[in-house]
ZAMARGU-4260 file (C-alpha; in steps of 0.2 Angstrom, whole numbers, plus 5000, padded with zeros to 4 digits):
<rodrens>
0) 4295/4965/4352 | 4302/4975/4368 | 4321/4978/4369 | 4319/4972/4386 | 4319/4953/4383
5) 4332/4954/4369 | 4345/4964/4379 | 4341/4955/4392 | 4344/4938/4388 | 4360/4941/4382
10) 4366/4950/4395 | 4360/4934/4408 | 4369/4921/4395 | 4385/4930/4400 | 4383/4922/4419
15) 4382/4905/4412 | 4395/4909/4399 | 4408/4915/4417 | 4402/4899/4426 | 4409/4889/4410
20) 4424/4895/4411 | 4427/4896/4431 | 4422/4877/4430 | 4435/4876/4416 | 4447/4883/4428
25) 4444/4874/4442 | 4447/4858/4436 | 4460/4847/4449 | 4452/4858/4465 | 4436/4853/4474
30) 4436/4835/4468 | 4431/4841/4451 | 4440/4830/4437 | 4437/4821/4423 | 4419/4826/4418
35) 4423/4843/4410 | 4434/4835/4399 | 4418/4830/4391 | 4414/4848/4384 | 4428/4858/4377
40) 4422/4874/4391 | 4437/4884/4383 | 4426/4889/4369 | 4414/4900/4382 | 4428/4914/4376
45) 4424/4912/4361 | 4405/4917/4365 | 4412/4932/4373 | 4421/4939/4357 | 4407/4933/4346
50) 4393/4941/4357 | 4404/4956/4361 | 4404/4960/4341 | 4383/4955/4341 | 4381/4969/4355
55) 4392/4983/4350 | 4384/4983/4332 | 4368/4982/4341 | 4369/4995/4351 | 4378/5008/4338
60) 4373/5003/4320 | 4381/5018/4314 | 4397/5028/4321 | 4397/5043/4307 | 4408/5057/4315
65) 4423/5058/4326 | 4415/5065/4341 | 4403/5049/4340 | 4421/5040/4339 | 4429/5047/4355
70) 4412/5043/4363 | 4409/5025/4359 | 4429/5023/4366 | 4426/5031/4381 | 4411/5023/4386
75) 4423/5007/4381 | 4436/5013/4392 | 4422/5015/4406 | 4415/5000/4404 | 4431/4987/4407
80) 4445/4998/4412 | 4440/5001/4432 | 4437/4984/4438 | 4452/4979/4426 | 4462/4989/4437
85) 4455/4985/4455 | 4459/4965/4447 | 4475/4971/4444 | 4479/4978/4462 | 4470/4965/4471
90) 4481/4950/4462 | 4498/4960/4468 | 4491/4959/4484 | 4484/4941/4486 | 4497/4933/4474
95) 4512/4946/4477 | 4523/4939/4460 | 4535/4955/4461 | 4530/4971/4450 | 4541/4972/4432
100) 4537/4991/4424 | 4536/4983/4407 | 4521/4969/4407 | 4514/4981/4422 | 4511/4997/4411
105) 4505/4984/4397 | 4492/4977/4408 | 4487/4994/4414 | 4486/5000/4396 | 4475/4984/4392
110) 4490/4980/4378 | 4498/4964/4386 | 4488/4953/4374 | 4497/4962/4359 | 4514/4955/4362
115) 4514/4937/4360 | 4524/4932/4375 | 4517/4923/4391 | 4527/4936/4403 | 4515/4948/4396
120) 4500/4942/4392 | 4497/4928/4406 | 4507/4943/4419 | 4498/4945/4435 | 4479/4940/4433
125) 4478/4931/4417 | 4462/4929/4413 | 4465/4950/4407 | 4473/4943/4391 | 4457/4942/4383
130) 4451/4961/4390 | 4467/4965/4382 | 4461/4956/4365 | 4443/4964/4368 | 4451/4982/4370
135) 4461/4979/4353 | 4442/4975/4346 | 4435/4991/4352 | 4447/5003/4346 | 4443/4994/4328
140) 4427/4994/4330 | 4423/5011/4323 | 4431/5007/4307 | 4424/4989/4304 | 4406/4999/4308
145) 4410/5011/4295 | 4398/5006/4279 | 4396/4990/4286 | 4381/4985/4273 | 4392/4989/4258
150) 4409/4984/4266 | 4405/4967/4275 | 4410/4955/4263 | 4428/4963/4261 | 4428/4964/4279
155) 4424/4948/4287 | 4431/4937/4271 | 4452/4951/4276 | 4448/4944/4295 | 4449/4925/4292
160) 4462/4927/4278 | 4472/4935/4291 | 4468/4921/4304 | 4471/4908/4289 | 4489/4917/4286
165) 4494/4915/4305 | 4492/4897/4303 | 4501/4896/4289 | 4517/4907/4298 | 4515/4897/4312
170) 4516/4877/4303 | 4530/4886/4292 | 4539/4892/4309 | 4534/4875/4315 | 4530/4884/4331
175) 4528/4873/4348 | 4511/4871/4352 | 4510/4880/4371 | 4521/4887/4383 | 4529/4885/4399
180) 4537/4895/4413 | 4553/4887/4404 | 4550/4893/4386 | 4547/4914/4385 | 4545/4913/4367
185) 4531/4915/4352 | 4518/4897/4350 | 4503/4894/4341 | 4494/4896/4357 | 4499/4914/4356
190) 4496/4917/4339 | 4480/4907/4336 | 4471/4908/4352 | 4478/4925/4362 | 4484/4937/4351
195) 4469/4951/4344 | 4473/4947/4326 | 4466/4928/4325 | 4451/4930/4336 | 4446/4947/4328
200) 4437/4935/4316 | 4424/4928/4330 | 4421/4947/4332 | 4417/4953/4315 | 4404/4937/4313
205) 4396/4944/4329 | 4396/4962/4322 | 4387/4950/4305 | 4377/4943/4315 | 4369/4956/4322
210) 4366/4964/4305 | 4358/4949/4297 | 4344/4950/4314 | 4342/4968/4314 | 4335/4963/4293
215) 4325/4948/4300 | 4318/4953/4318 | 4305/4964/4311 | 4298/4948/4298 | 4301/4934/4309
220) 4283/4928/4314 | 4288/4911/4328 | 4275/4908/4338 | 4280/4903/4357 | 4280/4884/4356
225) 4291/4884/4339 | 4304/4898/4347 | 4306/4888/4359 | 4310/4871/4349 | 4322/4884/4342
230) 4330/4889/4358 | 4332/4873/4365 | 4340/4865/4349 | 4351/4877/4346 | 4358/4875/4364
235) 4357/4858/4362 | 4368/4860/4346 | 4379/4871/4355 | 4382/4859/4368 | 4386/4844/4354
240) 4399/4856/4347 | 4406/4860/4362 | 4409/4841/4364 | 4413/4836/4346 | 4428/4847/4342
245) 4441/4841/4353 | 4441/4824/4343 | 4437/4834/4326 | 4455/4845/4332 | 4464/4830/4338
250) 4460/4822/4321 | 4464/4836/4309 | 4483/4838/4318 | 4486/4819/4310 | 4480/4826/4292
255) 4488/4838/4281 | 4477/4853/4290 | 4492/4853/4303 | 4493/4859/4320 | 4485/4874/4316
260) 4469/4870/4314 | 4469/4860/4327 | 4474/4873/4337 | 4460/4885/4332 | 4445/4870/4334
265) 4452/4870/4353 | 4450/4889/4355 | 4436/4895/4343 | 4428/4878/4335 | 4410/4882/4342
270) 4412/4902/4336 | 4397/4898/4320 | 4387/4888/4334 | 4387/4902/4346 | 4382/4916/4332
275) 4367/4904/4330 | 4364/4902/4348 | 4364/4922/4351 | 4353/4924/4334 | 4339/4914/4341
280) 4339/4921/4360 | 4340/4937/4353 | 4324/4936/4344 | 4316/4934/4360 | 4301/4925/4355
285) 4303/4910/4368 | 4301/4904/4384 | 4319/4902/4387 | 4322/4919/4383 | 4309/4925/4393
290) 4314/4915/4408 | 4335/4922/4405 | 4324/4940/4406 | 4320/4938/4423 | 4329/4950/4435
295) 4342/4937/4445 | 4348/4931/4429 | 4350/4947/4422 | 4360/4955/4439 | 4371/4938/4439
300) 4374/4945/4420 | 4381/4963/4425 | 4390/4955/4438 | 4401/4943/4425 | 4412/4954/4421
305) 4417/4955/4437 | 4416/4936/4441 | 4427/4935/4424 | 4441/4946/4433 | 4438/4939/4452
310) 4437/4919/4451 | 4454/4915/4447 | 4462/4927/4459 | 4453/4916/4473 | 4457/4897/4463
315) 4476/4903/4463 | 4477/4909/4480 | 4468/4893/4486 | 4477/4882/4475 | 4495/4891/4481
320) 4490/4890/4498 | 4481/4872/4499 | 4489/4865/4514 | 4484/4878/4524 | 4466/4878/4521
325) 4457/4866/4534 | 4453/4851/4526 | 4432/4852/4521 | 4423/4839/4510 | 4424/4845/4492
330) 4406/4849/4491 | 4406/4862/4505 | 4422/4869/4498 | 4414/4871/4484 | 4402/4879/4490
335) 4409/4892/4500 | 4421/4897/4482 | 4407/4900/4472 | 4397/4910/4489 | 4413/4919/4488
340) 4416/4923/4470 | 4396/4930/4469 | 4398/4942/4484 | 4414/4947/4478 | 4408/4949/4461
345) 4393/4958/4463 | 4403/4970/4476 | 4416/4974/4463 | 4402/4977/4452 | 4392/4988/4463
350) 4406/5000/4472 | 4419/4998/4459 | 4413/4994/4442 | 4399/5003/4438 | 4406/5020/4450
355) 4422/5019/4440 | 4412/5022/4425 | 4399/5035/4429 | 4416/5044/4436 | 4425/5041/4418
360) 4406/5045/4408 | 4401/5060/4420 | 4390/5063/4431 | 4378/5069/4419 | 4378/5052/4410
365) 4359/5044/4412 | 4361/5028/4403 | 4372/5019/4412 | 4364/5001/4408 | 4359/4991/4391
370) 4346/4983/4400 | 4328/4987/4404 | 4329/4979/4421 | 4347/4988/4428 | 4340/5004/4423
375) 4325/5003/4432 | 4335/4996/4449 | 4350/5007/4446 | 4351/5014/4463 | 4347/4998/4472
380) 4362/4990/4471 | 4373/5007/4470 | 4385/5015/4483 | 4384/5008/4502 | 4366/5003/4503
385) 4354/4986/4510 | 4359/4976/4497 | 4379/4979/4496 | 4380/4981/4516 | 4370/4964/4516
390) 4381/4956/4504 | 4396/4964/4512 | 4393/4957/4530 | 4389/4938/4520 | 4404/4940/4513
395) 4414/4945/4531 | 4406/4929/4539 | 4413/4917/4527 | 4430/4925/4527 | 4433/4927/4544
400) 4431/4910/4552 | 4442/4905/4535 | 4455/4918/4541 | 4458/4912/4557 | 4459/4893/4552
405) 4473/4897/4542 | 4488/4890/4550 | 4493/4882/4542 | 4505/4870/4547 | 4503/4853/4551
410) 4515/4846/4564 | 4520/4830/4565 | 4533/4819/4574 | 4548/4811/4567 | 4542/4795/4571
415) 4527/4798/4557 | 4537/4803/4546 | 4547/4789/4545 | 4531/4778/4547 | 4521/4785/4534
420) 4533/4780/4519 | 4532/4764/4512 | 4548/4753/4510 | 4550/4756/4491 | 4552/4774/4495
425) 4565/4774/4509 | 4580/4777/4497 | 4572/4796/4495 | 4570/4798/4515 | 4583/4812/4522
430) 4585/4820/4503 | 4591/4837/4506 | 4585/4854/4495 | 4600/4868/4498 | 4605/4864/4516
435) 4586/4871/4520 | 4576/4857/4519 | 4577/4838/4523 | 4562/4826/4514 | 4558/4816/4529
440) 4542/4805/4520 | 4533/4801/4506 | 4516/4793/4503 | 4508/4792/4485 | 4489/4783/4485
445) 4481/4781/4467 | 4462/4785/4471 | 4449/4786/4460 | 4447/4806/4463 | 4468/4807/4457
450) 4484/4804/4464 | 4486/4809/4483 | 4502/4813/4489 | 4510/4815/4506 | 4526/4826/4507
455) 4535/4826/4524 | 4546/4840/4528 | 4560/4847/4539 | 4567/4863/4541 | 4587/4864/4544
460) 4587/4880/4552 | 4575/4891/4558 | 4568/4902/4545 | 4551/4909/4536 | 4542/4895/4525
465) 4544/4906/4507 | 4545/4894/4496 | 4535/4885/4482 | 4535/4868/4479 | 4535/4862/4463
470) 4526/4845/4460 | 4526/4837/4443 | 4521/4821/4435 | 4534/4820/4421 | 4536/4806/4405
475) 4551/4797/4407 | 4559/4808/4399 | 4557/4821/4411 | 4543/4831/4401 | 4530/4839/4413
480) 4513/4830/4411 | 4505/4837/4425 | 4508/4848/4439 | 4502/4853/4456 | 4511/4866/4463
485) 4509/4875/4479 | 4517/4885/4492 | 4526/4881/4509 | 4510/4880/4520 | 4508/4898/4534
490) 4514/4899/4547 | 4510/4913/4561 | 4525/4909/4571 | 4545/4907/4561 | 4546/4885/4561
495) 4561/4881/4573 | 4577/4870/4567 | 4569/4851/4565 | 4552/4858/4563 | 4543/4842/4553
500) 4528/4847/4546 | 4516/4836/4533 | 4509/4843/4515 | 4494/4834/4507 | 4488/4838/4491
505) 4480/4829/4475 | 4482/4827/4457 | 4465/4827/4448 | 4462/4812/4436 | 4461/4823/4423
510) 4475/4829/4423 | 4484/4811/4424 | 4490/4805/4407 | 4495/4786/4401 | 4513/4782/4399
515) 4530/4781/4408 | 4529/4791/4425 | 4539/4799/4436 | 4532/4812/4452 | 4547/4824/4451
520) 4551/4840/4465 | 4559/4856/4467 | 4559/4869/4479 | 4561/4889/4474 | 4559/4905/4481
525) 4541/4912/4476 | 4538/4920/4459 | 4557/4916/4457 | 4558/4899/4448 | 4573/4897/4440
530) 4582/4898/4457 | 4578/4880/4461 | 4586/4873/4478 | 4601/4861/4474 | 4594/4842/4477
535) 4610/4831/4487 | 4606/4815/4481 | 4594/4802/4473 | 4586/4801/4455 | 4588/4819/4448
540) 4588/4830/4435 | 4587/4851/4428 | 4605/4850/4434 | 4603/4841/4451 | 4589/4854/4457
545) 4573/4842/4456 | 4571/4826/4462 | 4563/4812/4453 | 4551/4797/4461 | 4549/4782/4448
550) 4531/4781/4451 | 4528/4761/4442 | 4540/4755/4457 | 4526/4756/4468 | 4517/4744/4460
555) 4501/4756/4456 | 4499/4760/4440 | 4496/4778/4445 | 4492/4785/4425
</rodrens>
C-alpha cells in the first residue's frame, strides 16, 4: 500500500472538514437557514483535533531526544504560526476592533485559548481559538509520544478523567452555559469546548488511533468492493451522529448527566465516529479514498488551513457591512463568497503559508509536504508564478466591480419613510438615539427565508456614519434570542443634517425561536458597545439606551 493514497485522503478530508464549518458559520447570510440545523456541523472541529493527533503520531511514531523535540516544535511553529499571523493583521485591517496589548501578545503567542475569557479567546479573528487549543497539543505532543505502547492506557484513560473533572467543577460552579458581550466571565462553553484541557482528549484518541492502524494496515486483506462498503458506511455513520447528538445532548441536560454532558455532545459528540471514519480512509483500500487522492482534492486540502483562517474574516466584514453591499440573489452571493474564500485561501497558502515556513524550517529544508502529490508540484504553485498570477488577477475581478458598488447608502425621501411604516408602528416614528439620530420608519415582513426588517434613518447633524447597530430579537423578558447586527452603511461623502437613508436586513429562520417577542435597538460607537446612545422615548430598556418593538402587535406571529 503507497503512503500516497493514505496521506493523501486525509489531507483532502480537511477541505470538506473547512466547508462544514464555513457553512456552519454562515448560517442567517446568503438565504441559508434552517437546513444546517439538521447536522450538528460544530462537531467538524472535533475531526480537526482528532485527525491532528492521527497524523502527528503518523508521521513521528517515536520522538527520543531533545534535539528531535526542538525540531518537531519548530516544524509546528512553521506550520501554523505564519498565516496565523497574516489572519491576524488582515482582521485589524478589515474589522479594525481597536488593539488591547493583553489578548494581542496572546493571540500572537497562540495562548488566547488558554485563559478561559471571551475577550481573549474569541479576540480579533476567532476561529484562532482552536489553533491556540492545537498549539497547546503540539507542545504536549512529545511527551504523550514518549512510550506511547507501554503508557497509553494511563494516558488516554488521565485525559477523559481530566475532561470528566471539568464537568464536574463546572455543574458544581453551576457555570452559565455561553457568553455574551455582556458577561466577560468563565462558562462551560469555555471550559468544555475552548479550553486545551477538555478537548486534549479527542487528540490523544487520534494519537490511539493511529497506533491501533499502524498494528493492522500491514494485515488488513479488503478487497476494493468491501473497503468501499466500509468507506461509505462509516461516512454514512458519521453523518447520522452528526445529526443524532443534538437530541441525545438536549435529552441528557433534563437527566442527572447535567449540562455538562450536554455541553460536550454539542462540541465533541461525533469524536469516536470520526476516529473510525479516519481509520477506514486511511487504509486506503477504496474507491472513495482513491477518488479523495486525486490532485484537486488534495490542493483544496493544503489550502484549508488557510480557508480555516480567511472565511470568517470575509462573513464578518460582509455581515457588518450588509447595507452596503448591492443587493444580488442569494445564490450569486453565494457564489462569489465562496470564489472569494478559494482564491484568497489558496493565495495565503502559496505566498504566505508555505514561504513563511520554508523561511522558519531553512532553506535547506526538502520536505516541505506530507503528501506525494504537493511534493511532486511544489514549485507550481510557489512564489509569483501562472497559477498564483492567475488566481490573483480572478481574484482582482471580483473585488473590483464589488469595490466600487460599495456605497452604501440608500437615500430616501421623507415622504417614504413615513409611508413605509404600518399604523401599529407610528408610536416608534421620530425616536431619537443621543441627539444623533431620529428613527424615521419601520417595516417588519415574517417571510419564509426569516424576519425582514426596514430601518429608516435620519441624521441630526452632519457627521461620519460610525456607528453599529444592534438588532435583537429578545424574550419578553428582554433576553437576547437572536441578533443581527450591522454597521451604519458607507458613505463616500459625510451624510448632511436630515440625511434619511434606508437599512434592510434579515433574520434567518434559524435563528428565530417560539415564545414572547420583542425586536429591540441600540446604536454604539464600533467595537465600543457599552457606550449605547441614550433612547428619548418609547418601550425601552438597559437603562433607556435600547428601544423595544413588541413584535405580536403586528399581528404576524414572527417566531
Amino acid at each position: 500500500m503507497q503512503v500516497k493514497q493514505r496521506l493523501d485522503a486525509l489531507t483532502s478530508l480537511r477541505f470538506f472538514a473547512a466547508t462544514i464549518i464555513v457553512i456552519y458559520h454562515s448560517g442567517g447570510l446568503f438565504g441559508l437557514s434552517k437546513p444546517y440545523s439538521f447536522f450538528n456541523l460544530d462537531h467538524a472541529v472535533s475531526f480537526f483535533f482528532v485527525l491532528s493527533g492521527f497524523i502527528l503520531a503518523y508521521v513521528y511514531p517515536k520522538l527520543e531526544t531533545w534535539a528531535e523535540i526542538r525540531r518537531f516544535w519548530r516544524a509546528r511553529i512553521a506550520r501554523i504560526w505564519p498565516a496565523l499571523l497574516a489572519s491576524l493583521f488582515l482582521t485589524c485591517w478589515l474589522l479594525p476592533q481597536g488593539w488591547d496589548n493583553k489578548t494581542g501578545l496572546a493571540n500572537i503567542l497562540m495562548i488566547n485559548a488558554w485563559i478561559p475569557l471571551p475577550r481573549y479567546f474569541f479576540a480579533y479573528n476567532s476561529p484562532s481559538w482552536s489553533i491556540s487549543t492545537e498549539f497547546f497539543f503540539y507542545l504536549a505532543f512529545p511527551f504523550l509520544i514518549y512510550k506511547w505502547d507501554l503508557t497509553w492506557q494511563v494516558k488516554l484513560s488521565a485525559s477523559g478523567a481530566m475532561l470528566v473533572l471539568l464537568m464536574v467543577v463546572s455543574d458544581l460552579l453551576h457555570l452559565p452555559k455561553g457568553f455574551s458581550s455582556m458577561n466577560d466571565g468563565i462558562t462551560r462553553f469555555a471550559l468544555l469546548y475552548i479550553h486545551p484541557f477538555s478537548r486534549i482528549f479527542e487528540f490523544i484518541f487520534g494519537i490511539f488511533v493511529a497506533s491501533y492502524w499502524r498494528k493492522k494496515v500491514g494485515n488488513v486483506q479488503w478487497s476494493k468492493s468491501r473497503a468501499f462498503l466500509y468507506e461509505t458506511g462509516v461516512i454514512l455513520l458519521a453523518g447520522i451522529c452528526m445529526h443524532f447528538t443534538n437530541p441525545l445532548a438536549e435529552w441528557a441536560g433534563t437527566t442527572w448527566l447535567g449540562l455538562s454532558v450536554t455541553a460536550w455532545l454539542y462540541g465533541s459528540g461525533s469524536m469516536f465516529i470520526f476516529g473510525l471514519l479516519i481509520y477506514v480512509i486511511a487504509m486506503g483500500r477504496g474507491r472513495i479514498a482513491v477518488w479523495l487522492s486525486h490532485p484537486v482534492l488534495v490542493l483544496l486540502g493544503e489550502i484549508s488551513f488557510s480557508l480555516y483562517l480567511l472565511h470568517q474574516i470575509f462573513l464578518r466584514y460582509y455581515q457588518d457591512n450588509i447595507t452596503a453591499f448591492p443587493q444580488l440573489p442569494n445564490l450569486l452571493s453565494l457564489a462569489i463568497f465562496w470564489a472569494i474564500a478559494l482564491l484568497a485561501s489558496y493565495l495565503m497558502w502559496a505566498l504566505i503559508e508555505m514561504p513563511g515556513r520554508r523561511f522558519i524550517l531553512g532553506d535547506g529544508q526538502k520536505k516541505m509536504h506530507g503528501t506525494q502529490v504537493m511534493r511532486a508540484s511544489w514549485y507550481s504553485h510557489f512564489n509569483l508564478n501562472r497559477n498564483t498570477v492567475s488566481a490573483a488577477i480572478v481574484l482582482a475581478c471580483l473585488l473590483t466591480p464589488i469595490y466600487f458598488s460599495l456605497e452604501n447608502i440608500n437615500r430616501i425621501s421623507s415622504s417614504d419613510a413615513d409611508v413605509m411604516t404600518p399604523k401599529e408602528l407610528r408610536s416608534v416614528m421620530g425616536t431619537g438615539f443621543g441627539n444623533l439620530f431620529v428613527l424615521r420608519g419601520v417595516k417588519i415582513v415574517h417571510q419564509g427565508e426569516g424576519l425582514c426588517i426596514d430601518l429608516a434613518w435620519e441624521s441630526l447633524v452632519e457627521q461620519e456614519l460610525i456607528y453599529t447597530n444592534a438588532i435583537h430579537i429578545t424574550d419578553a423578558n428582554g433576553n437576547i434570542l437572536a441578533q443581527a447586527d450591522y454597521k451604519q452603511p458607507m458613505s463616500k461623502m459625510t451624510p448632511k443634517q436630515g440625511t434619511i437613508w434606508k437599512d434592510s436586513i434579515l433574520i434567518s429562520a434559524d435563528k428565530l425561536q417560539s415564545g414572547d417577542s420583542k425586536l429591540a435597538i441600540a446604536l454604539y460607537p464600533h467595537n465600543q458597545p457599552k457606550q449605547l446612545l441614550p433612547v428619548d422615548k418609547g418601550d425601552r430598556d438597559w437603562g433607556n439606551h435600547r428601544l423595544l418593538i413588541n413584535l405580536d402587535r403586528l399581528g404576524a406571529n414572527v417566531l
